[in-house]
C-alpha positions as CSV (number, residue, x, y, z in Angstrom):
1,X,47.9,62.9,47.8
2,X,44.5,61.1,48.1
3,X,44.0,61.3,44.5
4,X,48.0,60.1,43.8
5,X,47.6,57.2,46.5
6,X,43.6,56.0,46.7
7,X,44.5,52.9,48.9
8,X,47.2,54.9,51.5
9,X,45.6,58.3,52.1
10,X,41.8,59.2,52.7
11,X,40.4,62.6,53.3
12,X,40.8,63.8,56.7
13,X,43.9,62.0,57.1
14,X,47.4,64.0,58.8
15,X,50.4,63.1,56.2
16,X,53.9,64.6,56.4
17,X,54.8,66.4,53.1
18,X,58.1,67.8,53.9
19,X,61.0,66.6,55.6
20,X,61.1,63.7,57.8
21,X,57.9,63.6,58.3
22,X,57.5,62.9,54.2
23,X,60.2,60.8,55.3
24,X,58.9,59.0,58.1
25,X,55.3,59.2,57.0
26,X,54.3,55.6,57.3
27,X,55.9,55.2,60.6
28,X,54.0,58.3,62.0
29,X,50.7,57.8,60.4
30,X,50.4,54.0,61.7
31,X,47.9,51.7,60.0
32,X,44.1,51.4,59.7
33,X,42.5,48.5,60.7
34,X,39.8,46.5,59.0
35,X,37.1,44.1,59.6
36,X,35.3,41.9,57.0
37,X,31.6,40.9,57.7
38,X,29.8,38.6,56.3
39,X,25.9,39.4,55.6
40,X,23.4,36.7,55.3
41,X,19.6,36.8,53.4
42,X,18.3,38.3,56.0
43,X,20.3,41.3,56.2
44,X,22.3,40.2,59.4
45,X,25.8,40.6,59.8
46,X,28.8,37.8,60.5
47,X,32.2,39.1,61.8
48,X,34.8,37.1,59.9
49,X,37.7,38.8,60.6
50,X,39.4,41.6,62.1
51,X,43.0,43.5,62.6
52,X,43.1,46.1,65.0
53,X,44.6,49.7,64.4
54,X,48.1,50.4,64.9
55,X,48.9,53.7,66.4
56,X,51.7,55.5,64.6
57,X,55.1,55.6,66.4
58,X,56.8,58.9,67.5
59,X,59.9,59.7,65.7
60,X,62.8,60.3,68.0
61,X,65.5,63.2,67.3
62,X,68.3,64.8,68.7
63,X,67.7,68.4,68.2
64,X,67.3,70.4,71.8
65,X,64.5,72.4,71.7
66,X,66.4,75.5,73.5
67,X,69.8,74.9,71.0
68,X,67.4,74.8,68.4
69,X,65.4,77.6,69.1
70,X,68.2,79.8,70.2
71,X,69.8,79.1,66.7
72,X,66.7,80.4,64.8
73,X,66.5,83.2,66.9
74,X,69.6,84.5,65.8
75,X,69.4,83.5,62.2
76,X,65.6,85.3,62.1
77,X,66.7,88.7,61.1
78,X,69.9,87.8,59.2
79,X,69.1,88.7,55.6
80,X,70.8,86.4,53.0
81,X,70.7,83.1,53.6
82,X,71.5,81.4,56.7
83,X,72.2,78.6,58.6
84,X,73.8,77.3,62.1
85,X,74.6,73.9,63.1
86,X,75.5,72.6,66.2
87,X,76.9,69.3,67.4
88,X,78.1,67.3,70.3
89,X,81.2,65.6,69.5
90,X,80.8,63.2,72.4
91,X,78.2,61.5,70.9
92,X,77.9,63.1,67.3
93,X,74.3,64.2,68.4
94,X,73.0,67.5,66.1
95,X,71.5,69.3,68.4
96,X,70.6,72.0,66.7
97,X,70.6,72.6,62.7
98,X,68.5,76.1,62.2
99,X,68.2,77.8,58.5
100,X,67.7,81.6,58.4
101,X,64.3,82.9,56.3
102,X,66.6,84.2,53.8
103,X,66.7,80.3,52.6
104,X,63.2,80.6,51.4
105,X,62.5,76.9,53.1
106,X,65.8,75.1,51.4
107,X,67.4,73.0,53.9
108,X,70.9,74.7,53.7
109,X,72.1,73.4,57.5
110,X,72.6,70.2,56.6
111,X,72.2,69.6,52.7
112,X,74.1,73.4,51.4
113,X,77.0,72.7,48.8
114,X,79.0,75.6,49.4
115,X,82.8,76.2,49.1
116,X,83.7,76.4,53.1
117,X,86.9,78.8,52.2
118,X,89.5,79.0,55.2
119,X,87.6,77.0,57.4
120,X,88.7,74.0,55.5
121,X,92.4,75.3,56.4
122,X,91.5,73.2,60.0
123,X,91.9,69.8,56.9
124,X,94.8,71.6,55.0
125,X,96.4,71.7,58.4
126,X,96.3,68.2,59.3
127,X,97.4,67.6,56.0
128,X,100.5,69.3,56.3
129,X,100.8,67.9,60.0
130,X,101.1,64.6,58.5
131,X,103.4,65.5,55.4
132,X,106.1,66.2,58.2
133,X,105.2,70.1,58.9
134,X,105.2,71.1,62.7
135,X,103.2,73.9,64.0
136,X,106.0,75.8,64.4
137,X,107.6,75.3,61.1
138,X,108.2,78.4,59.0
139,X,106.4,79.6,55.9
140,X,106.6,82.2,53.7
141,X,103.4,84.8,54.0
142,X,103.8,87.1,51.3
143,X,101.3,89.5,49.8
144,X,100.8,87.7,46.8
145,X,101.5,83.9,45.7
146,X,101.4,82.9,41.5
147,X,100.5,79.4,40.7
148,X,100.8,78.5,37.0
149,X,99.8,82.2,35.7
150,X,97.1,82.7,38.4
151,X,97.5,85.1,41.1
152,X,96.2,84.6,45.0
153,X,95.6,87.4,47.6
154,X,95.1,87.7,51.0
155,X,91.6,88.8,52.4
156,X,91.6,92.9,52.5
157,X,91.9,93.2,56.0
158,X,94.8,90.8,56.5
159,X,97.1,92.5,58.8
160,X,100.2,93.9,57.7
161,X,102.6,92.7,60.9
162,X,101.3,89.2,59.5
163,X,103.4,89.0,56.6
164,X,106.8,87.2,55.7
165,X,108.1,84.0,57.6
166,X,106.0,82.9,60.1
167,X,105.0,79.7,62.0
168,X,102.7,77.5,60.7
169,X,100.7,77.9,63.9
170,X,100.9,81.6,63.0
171,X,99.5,81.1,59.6
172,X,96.4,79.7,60.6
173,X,95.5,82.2,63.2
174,X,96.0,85.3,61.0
175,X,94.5,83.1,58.3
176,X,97.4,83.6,55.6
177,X,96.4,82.1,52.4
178,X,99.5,82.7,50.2
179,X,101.4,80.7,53.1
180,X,99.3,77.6,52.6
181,X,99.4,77.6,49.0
182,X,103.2,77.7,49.0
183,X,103.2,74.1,50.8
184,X,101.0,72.7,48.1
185,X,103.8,70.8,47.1
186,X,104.7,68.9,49.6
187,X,100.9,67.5,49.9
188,X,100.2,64.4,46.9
189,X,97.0,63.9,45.1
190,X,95.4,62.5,48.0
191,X,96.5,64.1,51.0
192,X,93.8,66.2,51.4
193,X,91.1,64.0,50.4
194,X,92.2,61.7,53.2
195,X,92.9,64.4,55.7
196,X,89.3,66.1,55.1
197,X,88.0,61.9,55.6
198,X,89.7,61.8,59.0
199,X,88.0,64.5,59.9
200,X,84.6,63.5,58.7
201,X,84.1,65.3,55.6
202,X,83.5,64.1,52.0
203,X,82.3,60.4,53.1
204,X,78.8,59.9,52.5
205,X,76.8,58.1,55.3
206,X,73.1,57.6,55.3
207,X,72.0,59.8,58.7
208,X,68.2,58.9,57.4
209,X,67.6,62.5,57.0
210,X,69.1,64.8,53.8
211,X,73.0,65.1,54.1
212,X,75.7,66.9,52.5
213,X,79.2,65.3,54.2
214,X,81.3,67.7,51.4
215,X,83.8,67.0,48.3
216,X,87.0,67.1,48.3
217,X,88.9,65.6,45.1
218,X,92.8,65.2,44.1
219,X,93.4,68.1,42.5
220,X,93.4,68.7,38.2
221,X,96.5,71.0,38.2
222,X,98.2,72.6,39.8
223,X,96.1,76.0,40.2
224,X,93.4,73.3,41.0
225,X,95.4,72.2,44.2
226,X,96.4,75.5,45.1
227,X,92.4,76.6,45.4
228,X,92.0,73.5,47.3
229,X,94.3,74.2,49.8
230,X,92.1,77.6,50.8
231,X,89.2,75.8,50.8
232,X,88.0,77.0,47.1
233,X,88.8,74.8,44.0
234,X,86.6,72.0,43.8
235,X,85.9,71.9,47.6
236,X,82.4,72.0,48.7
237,X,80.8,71.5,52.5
238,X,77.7,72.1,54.0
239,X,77.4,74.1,57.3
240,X,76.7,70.6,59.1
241,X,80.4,68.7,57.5
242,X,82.1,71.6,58.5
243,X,80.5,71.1,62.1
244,X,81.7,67.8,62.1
245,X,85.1,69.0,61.4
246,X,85.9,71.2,64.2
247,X,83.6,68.2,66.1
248,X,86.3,65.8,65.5
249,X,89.0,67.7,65.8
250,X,87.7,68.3,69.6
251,X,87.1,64.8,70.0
252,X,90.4,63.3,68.7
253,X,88.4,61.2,67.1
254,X,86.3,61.3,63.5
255,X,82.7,61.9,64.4
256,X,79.7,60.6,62.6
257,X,76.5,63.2,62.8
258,X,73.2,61.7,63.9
259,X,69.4,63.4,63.9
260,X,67.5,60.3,64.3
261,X,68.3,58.3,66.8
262,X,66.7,54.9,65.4
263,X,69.4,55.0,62.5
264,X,72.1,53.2,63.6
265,X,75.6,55.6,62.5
266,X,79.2,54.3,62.5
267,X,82.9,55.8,61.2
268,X,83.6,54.4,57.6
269,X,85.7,51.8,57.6
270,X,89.2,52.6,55.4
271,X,89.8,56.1,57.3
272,X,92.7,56.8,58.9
273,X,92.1,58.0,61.9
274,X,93.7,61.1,63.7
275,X,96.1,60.6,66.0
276,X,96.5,61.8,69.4
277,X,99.4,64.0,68.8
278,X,97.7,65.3,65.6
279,X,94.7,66.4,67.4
280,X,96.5,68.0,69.8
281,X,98.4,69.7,67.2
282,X,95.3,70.9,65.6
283,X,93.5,72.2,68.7
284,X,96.6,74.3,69.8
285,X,96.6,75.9,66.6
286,X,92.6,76.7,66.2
287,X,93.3,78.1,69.7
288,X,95.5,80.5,68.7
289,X,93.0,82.0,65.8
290,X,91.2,82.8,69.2
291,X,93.6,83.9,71.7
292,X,96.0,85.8,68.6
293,X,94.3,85.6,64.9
294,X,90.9,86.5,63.3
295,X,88.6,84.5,65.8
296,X,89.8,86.7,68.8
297,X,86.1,88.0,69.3
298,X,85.4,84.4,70.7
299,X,88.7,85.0,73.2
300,X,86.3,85.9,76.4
301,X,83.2,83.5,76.0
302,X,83.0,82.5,79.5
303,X,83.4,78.8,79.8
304,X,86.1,76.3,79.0
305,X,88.8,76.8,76.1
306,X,87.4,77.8,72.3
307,X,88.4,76.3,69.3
308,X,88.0,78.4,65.9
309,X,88.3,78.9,62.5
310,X,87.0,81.5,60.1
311,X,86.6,81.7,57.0
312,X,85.8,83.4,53.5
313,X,84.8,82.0,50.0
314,X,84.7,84.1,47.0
315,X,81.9,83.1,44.4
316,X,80.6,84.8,41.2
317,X,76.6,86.1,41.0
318,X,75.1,87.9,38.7
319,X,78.2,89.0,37.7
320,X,79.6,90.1,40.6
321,X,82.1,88.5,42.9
322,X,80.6,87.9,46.4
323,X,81.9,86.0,49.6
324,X,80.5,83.2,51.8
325,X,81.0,83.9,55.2
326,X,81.5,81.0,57.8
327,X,82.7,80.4,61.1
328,X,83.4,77.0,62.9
329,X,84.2,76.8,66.7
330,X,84.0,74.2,69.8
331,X,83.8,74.7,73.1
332,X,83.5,71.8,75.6
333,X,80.8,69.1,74.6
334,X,80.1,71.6,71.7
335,X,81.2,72.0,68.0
336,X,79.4,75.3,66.1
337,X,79.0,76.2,62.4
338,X,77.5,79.3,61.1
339,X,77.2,80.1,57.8
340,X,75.8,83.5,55.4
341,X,75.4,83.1,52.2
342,X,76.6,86.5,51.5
343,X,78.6,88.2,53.8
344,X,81.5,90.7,54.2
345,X,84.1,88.4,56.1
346,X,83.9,84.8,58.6
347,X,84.6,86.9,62.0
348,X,82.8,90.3,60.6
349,X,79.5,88.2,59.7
350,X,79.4,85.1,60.7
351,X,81.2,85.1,63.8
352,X,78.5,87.7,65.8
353,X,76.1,84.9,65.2
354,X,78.0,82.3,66.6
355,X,79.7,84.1,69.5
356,X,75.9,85.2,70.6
357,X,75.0,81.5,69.9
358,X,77.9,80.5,72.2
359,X,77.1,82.9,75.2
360,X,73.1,82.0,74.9
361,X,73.7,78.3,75.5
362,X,76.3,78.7,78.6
């Protein structure tokens, strides 16, 4: 760094080189000052001028030290890689955004790019909510679904009492994939893009830190807007959008991240916003995947009401087809992503990490 920058670093200096602190390194490191003398024939020096030293300026975050150190304490001996973020939605504040070793230093929490699988069925639901579905509107759950020659499953464990017609409600507490592809045609190109916006994810902002808010594009084809609808396809989230999510959907109202606190953040302007009744919608139905569906190990965390989703993403390595495991919840002034890299299933994997994380911060 000296070499690379004679006239901003000298030996001995401290300089950030990761991070924000790489980020923020001017405004830490504060400025030298500098006098100029003068020196006349005999040797004797002349002040001329001087500029005093400016100390460097802290850099304010929002990250609690206990969240935060509560979160890497349960990511330390989870193998793959890791992350947990966690959020307030009153005020958008990340108060803690932990990556597991297994990331070897990547900042997965709030820059990953990962398909976010059922969890994104908390958008696909407030898509359908506003294509005139109800949560108690009927759908088909079958064992299989075909979409223009391909064929969709449910996960291996899906129970077998959960299939044929059931509520909509019901569907997203057992997690039913076959019965939210078979509304993918009442949804247009841009439902879901819109619906994932009003919930904050696939809108860029600049948080002054490294951010990944998601994608989430009209669909190709058919097949493509089937994938969407699960949460595969083209759709991509890191563990911090998908934080933001379930944040908003707590608040009723589309929340905007924020880890430094001198960076002003706003909502977008062209978003619809949700609606009352929609978030009320939504909330009653991620309460159910608690109190009846696959996020029933969260049903006795002491403390108000939780809020859940989980959720699995297939993905090819190597060869071999894998699964992303995630979980989202909220509970009171709290909104909770956890993500493995590689995992067996969103409530086998991921959801011990955040249920502990849940009953550590009470």
């Amino acid at each position: 760094m000296v070499k690379d920058h004679p006239d901003t670093y000298q030996p001995g200096d401290q300089a950030g080189l990761s991070g924000l602190q790489a980020r923020y390194d001017e405004q830490l490191q504060g400025t030298d000052g500098a006098v100029v003398n003068a020196v006349d024939a005999d040797g004797k020096e002349h002040e001329l001028f001087r500029v005093g030293a400016t100390r460097g300026r802290p850099l304010r975050i929002t990250l609690d030290e206990r969240l935060q150190t509560t979160a890497e304490r349960l990511l330390v001996n989870v193998g793959p890689a890791s992350a947990l973020v966690a959020i307030r939605p009153s005020t958008g504040d990340i108060v803690a955004a932990a990556n597991g070793p297994g990331t070897n230093g990547y900042n997965m929490a709030t820059y990953g790019q990962f398909a976010p699988g059922s969890t994104f069925k908390s958008v696909t639901s407030l898509a359908l909510l506003r294509a005139g579905l109800t949560p108690d509107t009927v759908v088909p759950c079958t064992p299989t679904i075909t979409v223009d020659g391909k064929t969709f499953k449910n996960y291996s464990d899906y129970p077998s009492d959960g299939i044929g017609r059931i509520p909509l409600r019901t569907a997203l507490a057992n997690s039913c994939n076959t019965a939210f592809i078979s509304q993918a045609g009442k949804l247009g190109g841009r439902d879901l893009v819109d619906a994932a916006a009003s919930l904050g994810l696939g809108v860029d902002h600049d948080l002054g830190f490294p951010a990944y808010f998601g994608n989430v594009e009209p669909p190709a084809s058919d097949t493509e807007a089937a994938a969407d609808m699960i949460g595969q396809g083209k759709v991509l989230a890191s563990p911090m959008a998908m934080a933001t999510v379930i944040a908003s959907v707590q608040s009723g109202s589309l929340v905007v991240p924020r880890l430094v606190t001198s960076v002003d953040v706003s909502p977008p302007h062209g978003v619809d916003p949700v609606s009352k009744a929609e978030a009320a919608s939504l909330r009653s139905m991620l309460r159910g995947v608690v109190t009846s569906g696959s996020g029933s190990l969260l049903a006795d965390v002491p403390g108000p009401p939780v809020i859940a989703k989980t959720g699995t993403a297939e993905f090819e390595k190597d060869g071999k087809v894998l699964t992303h495991a995630w979980m989202i919840a909220a509970q009171g002034d709290l909104a909770v992503a956890a993500f493995v890299d590689e995992g067996e299933s969103g409530s086998g994997t991921a959801g011990p990490i955040l249920e502990s994380f849940l009953r550590a911060v009470d």
